[in-house]
BAZA-644775 format. One line per 10 residues: number of its first residue (from 1); their letters; for each residue x, y, z of N, C-alpha, C, O. Coordinates in pm, 1 decimal. Atoms other than C-alpha are relative to their C-alpha. Example, Ala and Ser with C-alpha at 12.3 -4.5 7.8 and 13.67 -1.06 7.14 Angstrom:
BEGIN
1 = AS = 89.0:-119.0:0.0:1230.0:-450.0:780.0:90.0:120.0:0.0:193.6:118.1:66.5; -82.0:-119.0:-6.0:1367.0:-106.0:714.0:-77.0:109.0:73.0:-26.1:219.8:89.9
REM end
This chain:
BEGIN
1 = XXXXXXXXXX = -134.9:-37.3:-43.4:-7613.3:-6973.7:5621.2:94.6:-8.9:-119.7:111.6:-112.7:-183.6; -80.1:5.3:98.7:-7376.7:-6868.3:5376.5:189.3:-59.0:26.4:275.4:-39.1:112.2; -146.2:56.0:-13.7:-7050.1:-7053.9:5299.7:117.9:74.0:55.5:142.6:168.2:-19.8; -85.7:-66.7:-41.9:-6771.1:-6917.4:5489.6:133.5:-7.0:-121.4:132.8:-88.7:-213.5; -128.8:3.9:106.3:-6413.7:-6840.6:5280.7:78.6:-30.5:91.7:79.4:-17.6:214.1; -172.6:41.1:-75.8:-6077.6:-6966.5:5351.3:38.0:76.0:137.1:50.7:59.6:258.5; -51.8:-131.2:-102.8:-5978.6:-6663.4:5485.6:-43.5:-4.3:117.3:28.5:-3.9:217.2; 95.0:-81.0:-117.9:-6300.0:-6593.4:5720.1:73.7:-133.0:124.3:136.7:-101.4:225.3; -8.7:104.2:-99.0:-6247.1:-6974.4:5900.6:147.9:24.8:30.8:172.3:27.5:151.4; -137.8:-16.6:-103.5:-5854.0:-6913.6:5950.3:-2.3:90.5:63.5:80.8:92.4:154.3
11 = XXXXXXXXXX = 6.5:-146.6:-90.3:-5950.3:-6564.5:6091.6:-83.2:-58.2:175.2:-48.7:3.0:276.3; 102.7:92.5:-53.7:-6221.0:-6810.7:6330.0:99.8:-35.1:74.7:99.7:7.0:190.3; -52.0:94.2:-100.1:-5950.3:-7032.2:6455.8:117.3:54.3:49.7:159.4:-1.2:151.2; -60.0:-78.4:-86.7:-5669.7:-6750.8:6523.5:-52.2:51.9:90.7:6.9:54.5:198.7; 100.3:-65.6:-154.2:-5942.9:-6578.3:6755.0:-5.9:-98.0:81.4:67.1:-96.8:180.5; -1.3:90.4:-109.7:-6049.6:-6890.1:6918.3:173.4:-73.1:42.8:176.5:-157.8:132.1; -83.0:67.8:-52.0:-5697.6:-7001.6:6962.8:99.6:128.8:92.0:186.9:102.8:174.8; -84.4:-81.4:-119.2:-5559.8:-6646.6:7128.2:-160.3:14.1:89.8:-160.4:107.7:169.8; 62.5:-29.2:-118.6:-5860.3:-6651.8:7332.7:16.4:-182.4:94.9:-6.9:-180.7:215.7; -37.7:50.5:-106.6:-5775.0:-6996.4:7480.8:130.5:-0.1:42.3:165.5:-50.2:149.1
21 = XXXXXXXXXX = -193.0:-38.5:-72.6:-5399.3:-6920.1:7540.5:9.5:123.9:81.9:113.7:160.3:136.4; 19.5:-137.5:-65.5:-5544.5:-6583.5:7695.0:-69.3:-116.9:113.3:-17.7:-130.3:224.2; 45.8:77.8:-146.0:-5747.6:-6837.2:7924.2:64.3:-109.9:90.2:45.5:-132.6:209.7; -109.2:55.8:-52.6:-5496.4:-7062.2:7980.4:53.9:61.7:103.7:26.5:46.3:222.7; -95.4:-104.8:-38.9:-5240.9:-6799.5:8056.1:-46.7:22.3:101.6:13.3:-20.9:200.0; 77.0:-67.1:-163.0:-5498.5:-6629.2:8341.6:-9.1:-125.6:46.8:88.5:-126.2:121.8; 0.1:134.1:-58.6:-5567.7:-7022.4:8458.3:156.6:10.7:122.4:177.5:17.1:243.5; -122.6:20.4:-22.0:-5223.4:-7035.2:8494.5:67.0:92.2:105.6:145.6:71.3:198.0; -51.6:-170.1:-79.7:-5142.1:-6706.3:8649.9:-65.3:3.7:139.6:-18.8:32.4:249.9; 59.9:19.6:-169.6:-5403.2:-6764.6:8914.7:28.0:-39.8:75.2:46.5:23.9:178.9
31 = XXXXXXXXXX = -60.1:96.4:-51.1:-5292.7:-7052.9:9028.3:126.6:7.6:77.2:156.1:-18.2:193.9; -112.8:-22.2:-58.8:-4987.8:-6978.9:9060.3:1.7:113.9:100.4:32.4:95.4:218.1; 67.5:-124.8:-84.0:-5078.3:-6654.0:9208.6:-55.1:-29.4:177.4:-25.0:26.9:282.7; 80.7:88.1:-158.6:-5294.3:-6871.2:9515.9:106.9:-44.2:20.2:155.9:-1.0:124.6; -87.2:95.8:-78.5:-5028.1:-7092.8:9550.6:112.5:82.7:71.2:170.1:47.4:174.1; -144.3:-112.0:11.0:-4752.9:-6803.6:9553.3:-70.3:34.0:171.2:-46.0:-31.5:272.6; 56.7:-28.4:-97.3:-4973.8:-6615.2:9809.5:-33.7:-62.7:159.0:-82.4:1.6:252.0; -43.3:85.5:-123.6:-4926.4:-6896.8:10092.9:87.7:-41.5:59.5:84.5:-120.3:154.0; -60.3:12.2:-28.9:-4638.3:-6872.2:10102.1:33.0:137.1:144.8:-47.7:229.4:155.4; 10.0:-78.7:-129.0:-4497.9:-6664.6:10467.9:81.5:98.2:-97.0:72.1:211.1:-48.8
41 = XXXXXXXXX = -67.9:-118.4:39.7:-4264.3:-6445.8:10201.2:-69.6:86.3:-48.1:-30.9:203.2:-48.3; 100.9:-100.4:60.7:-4569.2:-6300.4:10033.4:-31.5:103.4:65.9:-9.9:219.9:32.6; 24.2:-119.0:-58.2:-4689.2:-6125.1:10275.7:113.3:92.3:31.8:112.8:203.5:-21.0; -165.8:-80.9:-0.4:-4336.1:-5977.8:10369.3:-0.8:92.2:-129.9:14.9:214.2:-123.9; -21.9:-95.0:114.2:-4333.8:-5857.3:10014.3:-185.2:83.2:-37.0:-210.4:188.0:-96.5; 155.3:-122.6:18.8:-4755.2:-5737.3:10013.3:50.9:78.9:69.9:64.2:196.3:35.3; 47.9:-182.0:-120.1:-4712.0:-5523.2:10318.4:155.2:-25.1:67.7:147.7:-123.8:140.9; -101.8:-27.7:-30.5:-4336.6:-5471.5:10416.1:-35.9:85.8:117.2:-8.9:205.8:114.7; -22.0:-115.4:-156.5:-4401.8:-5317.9:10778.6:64.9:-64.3:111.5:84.5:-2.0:215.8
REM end
């Protein structure tokens, strides 16, 4: 295995660090999303009939 450069490993830990703030983020979004969704206004605003 050849030595990685400066460069390559900070290129390494910007990827892995927008892919856990991308998994976070959806974590986050879900969640809130389920919790949102139990509420009695949700549906009012899914299906307005």
């Amino acid at each position: 295995m050849q030595a990685k450069t400066q460069k390559e490993s900070k290129m390494e830990l910007v990827v892995i660090g927008i892919a856990l703030i991308a998994f976070v983020v959806g974590l986050v979004g879900h969640l809130a999303g389920a919790s949102f969704a139990n509420f009695d206004t949700f549906g009012y605003i899914a299906a307005p009939t």
